[in-house]
C-alpha positions in Angstrom: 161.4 18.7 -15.4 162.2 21.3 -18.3 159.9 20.1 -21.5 160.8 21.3 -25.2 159.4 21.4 -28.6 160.0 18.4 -30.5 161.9 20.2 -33.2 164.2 22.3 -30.4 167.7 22.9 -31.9 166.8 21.2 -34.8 167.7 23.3 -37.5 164.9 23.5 -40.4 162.2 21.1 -38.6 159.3 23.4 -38.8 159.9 24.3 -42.4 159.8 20.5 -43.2 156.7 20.3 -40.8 155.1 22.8 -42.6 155.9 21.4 -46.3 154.1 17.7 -44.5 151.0 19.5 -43.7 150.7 21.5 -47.0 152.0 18.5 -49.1 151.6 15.5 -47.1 147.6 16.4 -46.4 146.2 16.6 -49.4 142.4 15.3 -49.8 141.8 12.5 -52.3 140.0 14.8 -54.7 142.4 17.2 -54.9 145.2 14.7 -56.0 142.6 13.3 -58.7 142.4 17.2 -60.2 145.9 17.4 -60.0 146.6 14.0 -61.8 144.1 15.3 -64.3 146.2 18.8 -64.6 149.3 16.9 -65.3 147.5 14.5 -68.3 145.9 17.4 -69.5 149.5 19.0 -69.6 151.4 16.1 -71.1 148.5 15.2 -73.3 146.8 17.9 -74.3 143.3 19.0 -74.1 141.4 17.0 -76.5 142.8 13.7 -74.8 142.0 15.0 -71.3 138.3 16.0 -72.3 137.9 12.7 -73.6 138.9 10.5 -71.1 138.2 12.4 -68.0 135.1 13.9 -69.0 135.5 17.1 -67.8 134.6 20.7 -69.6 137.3 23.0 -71.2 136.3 25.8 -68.3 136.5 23.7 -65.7 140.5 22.4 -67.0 141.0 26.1 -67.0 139.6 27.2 -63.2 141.5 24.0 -61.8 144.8 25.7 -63.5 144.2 29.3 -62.3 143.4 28.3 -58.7 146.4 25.9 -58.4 148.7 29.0 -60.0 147.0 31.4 -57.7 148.1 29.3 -54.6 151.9 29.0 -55.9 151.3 25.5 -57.0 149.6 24.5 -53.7 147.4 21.6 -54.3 145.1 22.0 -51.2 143.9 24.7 -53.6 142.3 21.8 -55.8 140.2 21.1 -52.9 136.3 21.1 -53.7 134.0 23.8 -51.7 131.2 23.8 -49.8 128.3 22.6 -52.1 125.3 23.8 -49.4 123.1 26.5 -50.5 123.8 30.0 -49.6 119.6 30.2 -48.8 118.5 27.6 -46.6 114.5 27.2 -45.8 113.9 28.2 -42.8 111.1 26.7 -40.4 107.7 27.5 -40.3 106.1 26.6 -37.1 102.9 28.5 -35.8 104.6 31.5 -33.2 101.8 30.3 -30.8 103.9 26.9 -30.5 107.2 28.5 -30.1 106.0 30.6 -27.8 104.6 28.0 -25.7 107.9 26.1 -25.8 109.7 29.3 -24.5 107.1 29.9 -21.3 107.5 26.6 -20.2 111.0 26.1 -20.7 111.0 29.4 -18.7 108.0 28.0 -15.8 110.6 25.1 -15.7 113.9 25.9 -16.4 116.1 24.3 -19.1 113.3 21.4 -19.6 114.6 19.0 -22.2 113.0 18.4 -25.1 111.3 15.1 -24.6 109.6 15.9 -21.8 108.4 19.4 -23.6 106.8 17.2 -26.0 104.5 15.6 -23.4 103.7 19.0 -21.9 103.3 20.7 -25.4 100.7 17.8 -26.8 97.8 19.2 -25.2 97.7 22.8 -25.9 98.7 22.1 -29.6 95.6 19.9 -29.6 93.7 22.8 -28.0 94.5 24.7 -30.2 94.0 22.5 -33.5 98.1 22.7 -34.4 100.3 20.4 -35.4 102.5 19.5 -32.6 106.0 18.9 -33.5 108.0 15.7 -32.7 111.3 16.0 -29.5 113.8 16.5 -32.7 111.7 19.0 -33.8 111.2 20.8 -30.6 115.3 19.9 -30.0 115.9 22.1 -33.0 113.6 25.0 -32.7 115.4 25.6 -29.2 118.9 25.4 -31.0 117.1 27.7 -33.6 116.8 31.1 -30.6 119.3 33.1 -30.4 119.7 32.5 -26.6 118.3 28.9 -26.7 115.6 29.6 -24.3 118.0 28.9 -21.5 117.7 30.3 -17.8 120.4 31.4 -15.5 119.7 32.1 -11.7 121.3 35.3 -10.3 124.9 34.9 -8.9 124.9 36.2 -5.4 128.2 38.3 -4.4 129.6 37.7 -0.9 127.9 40.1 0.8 124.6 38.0 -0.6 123.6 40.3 -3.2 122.5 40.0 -6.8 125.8 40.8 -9.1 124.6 42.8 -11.2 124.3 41.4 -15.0 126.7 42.5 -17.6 125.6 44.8 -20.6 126.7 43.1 -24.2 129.0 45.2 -25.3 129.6 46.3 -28.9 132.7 44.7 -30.3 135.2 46.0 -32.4 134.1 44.4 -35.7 136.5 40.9 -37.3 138.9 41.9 -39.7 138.3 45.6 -39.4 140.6 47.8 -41.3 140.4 51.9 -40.9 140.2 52.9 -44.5 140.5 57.2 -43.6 141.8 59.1 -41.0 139.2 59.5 -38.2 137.3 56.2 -39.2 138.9 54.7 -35.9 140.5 56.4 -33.0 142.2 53.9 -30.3 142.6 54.9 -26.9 144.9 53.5 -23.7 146.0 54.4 -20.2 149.2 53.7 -18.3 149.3 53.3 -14.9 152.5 54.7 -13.4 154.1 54.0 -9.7 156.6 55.6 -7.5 156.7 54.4 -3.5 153.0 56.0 -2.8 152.0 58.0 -6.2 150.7 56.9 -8.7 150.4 59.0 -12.1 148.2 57.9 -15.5 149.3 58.9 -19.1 146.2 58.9 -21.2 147.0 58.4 -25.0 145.2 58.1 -28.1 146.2 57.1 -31.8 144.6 57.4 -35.5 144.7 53.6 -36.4 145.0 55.1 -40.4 147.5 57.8 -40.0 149.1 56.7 -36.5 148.4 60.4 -35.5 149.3 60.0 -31.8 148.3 62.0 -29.1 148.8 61.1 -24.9 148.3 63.4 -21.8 149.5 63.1 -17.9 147.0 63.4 -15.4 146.6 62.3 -11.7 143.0 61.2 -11.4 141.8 58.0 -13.3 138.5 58.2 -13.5 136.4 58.6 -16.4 135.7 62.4 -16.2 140.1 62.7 -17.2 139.4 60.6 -19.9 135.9 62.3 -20.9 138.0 65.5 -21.2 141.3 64.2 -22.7 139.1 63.1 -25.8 137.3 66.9 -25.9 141.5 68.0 -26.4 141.6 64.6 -29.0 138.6 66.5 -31.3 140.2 70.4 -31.1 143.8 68.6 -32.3 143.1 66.1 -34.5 142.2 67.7 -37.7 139.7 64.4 -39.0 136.1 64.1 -37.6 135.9 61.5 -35.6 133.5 58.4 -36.4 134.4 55.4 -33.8 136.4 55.0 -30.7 138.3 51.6 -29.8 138.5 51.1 -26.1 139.6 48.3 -23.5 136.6 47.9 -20.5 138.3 49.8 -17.6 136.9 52.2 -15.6 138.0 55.1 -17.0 136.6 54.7 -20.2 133.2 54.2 -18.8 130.3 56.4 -17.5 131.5 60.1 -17.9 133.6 58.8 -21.2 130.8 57.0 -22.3 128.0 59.4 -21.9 130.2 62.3 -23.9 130.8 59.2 -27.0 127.0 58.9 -26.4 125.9 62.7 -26.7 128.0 63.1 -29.6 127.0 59.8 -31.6 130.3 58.2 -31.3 130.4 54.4 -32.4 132.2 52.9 -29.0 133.5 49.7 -29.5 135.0 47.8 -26.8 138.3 45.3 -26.8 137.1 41.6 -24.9 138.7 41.3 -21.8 142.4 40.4 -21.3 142.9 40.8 -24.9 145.0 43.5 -25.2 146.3 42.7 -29.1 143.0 43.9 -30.0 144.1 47.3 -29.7 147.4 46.7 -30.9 147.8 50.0 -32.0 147.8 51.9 -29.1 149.6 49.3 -27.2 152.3 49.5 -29.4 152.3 53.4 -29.0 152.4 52.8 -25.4 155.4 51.7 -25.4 157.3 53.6 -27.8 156.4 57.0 -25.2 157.5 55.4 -22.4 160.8 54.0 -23.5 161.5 57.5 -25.9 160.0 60.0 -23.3 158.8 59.3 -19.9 161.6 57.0 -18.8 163.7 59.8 -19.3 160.8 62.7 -17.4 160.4 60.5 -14.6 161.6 63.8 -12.5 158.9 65.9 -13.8 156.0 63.2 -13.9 155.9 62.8 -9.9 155.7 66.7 -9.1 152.5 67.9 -7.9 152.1 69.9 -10.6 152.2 67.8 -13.7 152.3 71.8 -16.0 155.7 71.2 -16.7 156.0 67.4 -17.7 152.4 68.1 -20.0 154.1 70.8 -21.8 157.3 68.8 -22.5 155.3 66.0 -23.2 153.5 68.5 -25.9 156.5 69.1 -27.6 158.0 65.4 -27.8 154.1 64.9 -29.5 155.1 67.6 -32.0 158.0 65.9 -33.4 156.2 62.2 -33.2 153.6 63.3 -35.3 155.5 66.1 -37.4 159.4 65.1 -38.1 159.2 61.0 -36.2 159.2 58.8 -39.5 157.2 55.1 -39.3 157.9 51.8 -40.9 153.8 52.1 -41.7 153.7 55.2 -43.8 155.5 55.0 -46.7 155.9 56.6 -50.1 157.1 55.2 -53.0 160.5 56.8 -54.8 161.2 57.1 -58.2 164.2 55.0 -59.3 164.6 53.5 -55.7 163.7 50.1 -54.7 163.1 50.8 -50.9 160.4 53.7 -50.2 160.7 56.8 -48.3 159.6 57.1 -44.6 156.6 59.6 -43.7 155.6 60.8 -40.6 152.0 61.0 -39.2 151.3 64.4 -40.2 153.6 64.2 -43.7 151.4 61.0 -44.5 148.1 63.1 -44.0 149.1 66.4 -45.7 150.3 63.9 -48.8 147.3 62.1 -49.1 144.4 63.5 -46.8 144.3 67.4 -47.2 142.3 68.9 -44.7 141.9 72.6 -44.2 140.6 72.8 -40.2 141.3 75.9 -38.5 142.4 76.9 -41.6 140.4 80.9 -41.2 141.7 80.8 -37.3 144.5 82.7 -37.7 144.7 84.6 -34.3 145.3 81.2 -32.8 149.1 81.0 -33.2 149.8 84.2 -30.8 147.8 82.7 -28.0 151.3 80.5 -27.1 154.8 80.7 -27.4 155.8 79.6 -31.1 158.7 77.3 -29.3 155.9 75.3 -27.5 153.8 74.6 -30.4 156.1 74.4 -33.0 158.8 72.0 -31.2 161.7 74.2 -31.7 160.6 76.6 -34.1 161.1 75.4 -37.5 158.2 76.3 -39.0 158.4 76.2 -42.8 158.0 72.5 -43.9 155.1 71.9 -41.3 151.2 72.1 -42.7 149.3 75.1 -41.7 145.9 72.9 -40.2 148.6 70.8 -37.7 150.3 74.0 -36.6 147.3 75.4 -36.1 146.0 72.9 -34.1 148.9 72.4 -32.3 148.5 76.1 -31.2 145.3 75.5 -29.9 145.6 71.9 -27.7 148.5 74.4 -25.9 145.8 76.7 -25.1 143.9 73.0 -23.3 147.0 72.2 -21.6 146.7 73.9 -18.0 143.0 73.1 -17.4 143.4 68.9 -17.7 146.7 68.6 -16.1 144.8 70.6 -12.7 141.5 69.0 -13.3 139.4 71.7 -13.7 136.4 71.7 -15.8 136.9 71.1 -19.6 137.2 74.3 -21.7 134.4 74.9 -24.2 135.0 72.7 -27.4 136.3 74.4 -30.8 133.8 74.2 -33.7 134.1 70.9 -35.9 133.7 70.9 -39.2 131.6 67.5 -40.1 132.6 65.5 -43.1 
C-alpha cells in the first residue's frame, strides 16, 4: 500500500499548516500582551498604564519584540525566569567518592539500596549521610553517572576495543577567515577490478578547492595530500574538518598532531556535516572526472593529476560561485567572484611573494591553465607553480617532498 502526506496535491496546505502553528498556538500570555498592545494602541498610554498596571518600558519592549518577529505573537511569549547561577551542591568528596566505589564494586546499584550501604561509613566517619533522592541526584550530577559497562566481546571472543571520544566539529560553527577551517573528503572510484580515490579539500571561507588522484587509500596518501594542501593554499591553516574513515586516521592524524592542527571529526553517517566538501564532491565529478574516466584507470595516474591540475586552476581562478559575491554600484543583483578573486579582494596575502625562481620550474601552460596570466594574483600563481613541482611524487607514491616554509599568522 502506497502512503502519502496528508496535504499531497493539495495546493497551499502547508502554508496554511504553518500559519495554524504560528497563529493558531499561541500561549495564554502571549494573547494577554497582545490584547494589552492593541488597548494601548487604540487608547493610548496613559489609559493602558492605568488599567493594566504595567510600566512605560515594558509597553515599549512588548512592541519592539512583536515588530522584530514581523508581527508574530509567539514573540510575546514570556522567557525562562530560572537563574543563570544555580547553587551547586556541597557534599563532603569523601561521600561521593564512596558512592562512586561502590556503585563501581557493584555495578549500576540503585540508589535506595546505596543508602543502606552508605549509612555506616558516613557514621564512621561523623558525616551527614544523604537521603536516596539525594544520593539519586548526586549520581545524575557525574558527568558519566557512575555507570559501568562490561566489555563487548567480538566474534573471535576478544575484547572490542573501546572508542576514543572524538573532538567534534563545534554547533553552529561559522569560518570567519580563510584557513580558520579546512574540510577534507575522499571518493572512492570503480571500474570492473580497480579501484581509484580522488582526495579533495576545500577552504569552508573562500571555497578554495583543491582534490588529487591517487591509487592507495590509506592514511599515509592523505598525510601527504595535506603536506601539497599547506605549500598551495596561501592561508595558514588552524583546523581540519574530517569524516572518521581510515584514511584520515593514524598517519593523517599524527602529521595534524605534530603540527598542532585542531582535528575535528564529522559523527558517523552524517555526511551534511561537512556539507562543504560534499558539495565540492560532486561538482568535480560531474564537471571533470566523468569526462577523464580514460585517464583516471591508467596505471599511471601523471597524466589525469596534471589535467586535473589545470581544471583546479580555473575552479579556483576564472569558476565564479553563487557564495562569493560583490556588491555593484547601480545594480540590484551582485557580481560573481571566484575563490581566488574573493581572496585577493578581501584577504591579501603575499606568500611566496620573494620566490620568484619558482615559475620556471614548470611549464607556464600547466600552472597557469592556458596561459593568461595578467588578471591572476601573483601569491596564487605562484603557488600554483609550486604544487606542479608536488605533482609526480603523490600520484607514484613516493615519499612526500620536503615542505615549503610557512609563514605563520
Amino acid at each position: 500500500m502506497r502512503v502519502q502526506h496528508v496535504g499531497h496535491k493539495i495546493r497551499g496546505f502547508y502554508r496554511v499548516a504553518g500559519y495554524a502553528l504560528r497563529w493558531g498556538m499561541i500561549a495564554p500570555d502571549a494573547q494577554k500582551r497582545l490584547a494589552i498592545l492593541k488597548f494601548w494602541q487604540r487608547h493610548g498610554l496613559a489609559a493602558t498604564r492605568e488599567a493594566f498596571k504595567v510600566s512605560r518600558r515594558t509597553l515599549y519592549l512588548w512592541r519592539a519584540k512583536l515588530q522584530a518577529e514581523g508581527g508574530n505573537a509567539a514573540a510575546l511569549v514570556p522567557g525562562s525566569t530560572a537563574p543563570k547561577q544555580r547553587r551547586q551542591r556541597q557534599w563532603p568528596p569523601a561521600l561521593v567518592t564512596e558512592i562512586r566505589r561502590l556503585r563501581s564494586a557493584h555495578p549500576n546499584l540503585g540508589k535506595e539500596k546505596l543508602h543502606l550501604l552508605l549509612t555506616p561509613f558516613a557514621a564512621a566517619h561523623r558525616l551527614p549521610c544523604p537521603s536516596p533522592r539525594t544520593i539519586g541526584r548526586l549520581i545524575a550530577d557525574a558527568p558519566d553517572k557512575m555507570r559501568s559497562r562490561p566489555r563487548a566481546l567480538g566474534a573471535p571472543g576478544k575484547a572490542k576495543p573501546v572508542r576514543q571520544p572524538r573532538l567534534r566539529k563545534p554547533k553552529h560553527f561559522r569560518a570567519q577567515r580563510p584557513g580558520h577551517c579546512v574540510s577534507l573528503d575522499s571518493i572512492e572510484l570503480r571500474a570492473q577490478n580497480d579501484r581509484r580515490y580522488l582526495i579533495t579539500c576545500t577552504d569552508l571561507h573562500s571555497h578554495f578547492a583543491w582534490a588529487w588522484a591517487t591509487r592507495s587509500h590509506a592514511s599515509a596518501a592523505a598525510a601527504q595530500f595535506f603536506r601539497l594542501i599547506q605549500a598551495v593554499f596561501p592561508f595558514a591553516i588552524e583546523a581540519v574538518l574530517t569524516d572518521n574513515g581510515s584514511e584520515f586516521q593514524r598517519h593523517f592524524a599524527a602529521a595534524l598532531a605534530d603540527r598542532l592542527f585542531t582535528h575535528w571529526h564529522t559523527f558517523p553517517k552524517t555526511p551534511k556535516m561537512n556539507a562543504h566538501c560534499e558539495r565540492f564532491n560532486r561538482t568535480i565529478q560531474e564537471e571533470f572526472v566523468d569526462y577523464h574516466y580514460d585517464l583516471l584507470f591508467l596505471d599511471d595516474l601523471t597524466d589525469f593529476n596534471l589535467e586535473l591540475l589545470t581544471w583546479l586552476s580555473w575552479y579556483n581562478l576564472e569558476r565564479p560561485h553563487f557564495s562569493l559575491t560583490t556588491p555593484v554600484p547601480g545594480r540590484k543583483t551582485p557580481r560573481l567572484l571566484s575563490p581566488v578573486q574573493f581572496l585577493h579582494q578581501n584577504h591579501q596575502c603575499n606568500m611566496y611573494w620573494p620566490h620568484t625562481s619558482i615559475c620556471r620550474s614548470a611549464p607556464a601552460s600547466a600552472i597557469m591553465g592556458g596561459g593568461r596570466l595578467s588578471h591572476r594574483p601573483r601569491c596564487t600563481r605562484l603557488a600554483l607553480a609550486k604544487a606542479c613541482r608536488l605533482n609526480s611524487p603523490l600520484s607514484a607514491q613516493a615519499p612526500a617532498p620536503a615542505r615549503p616554509g610557512q609563514r605563520k599568522k
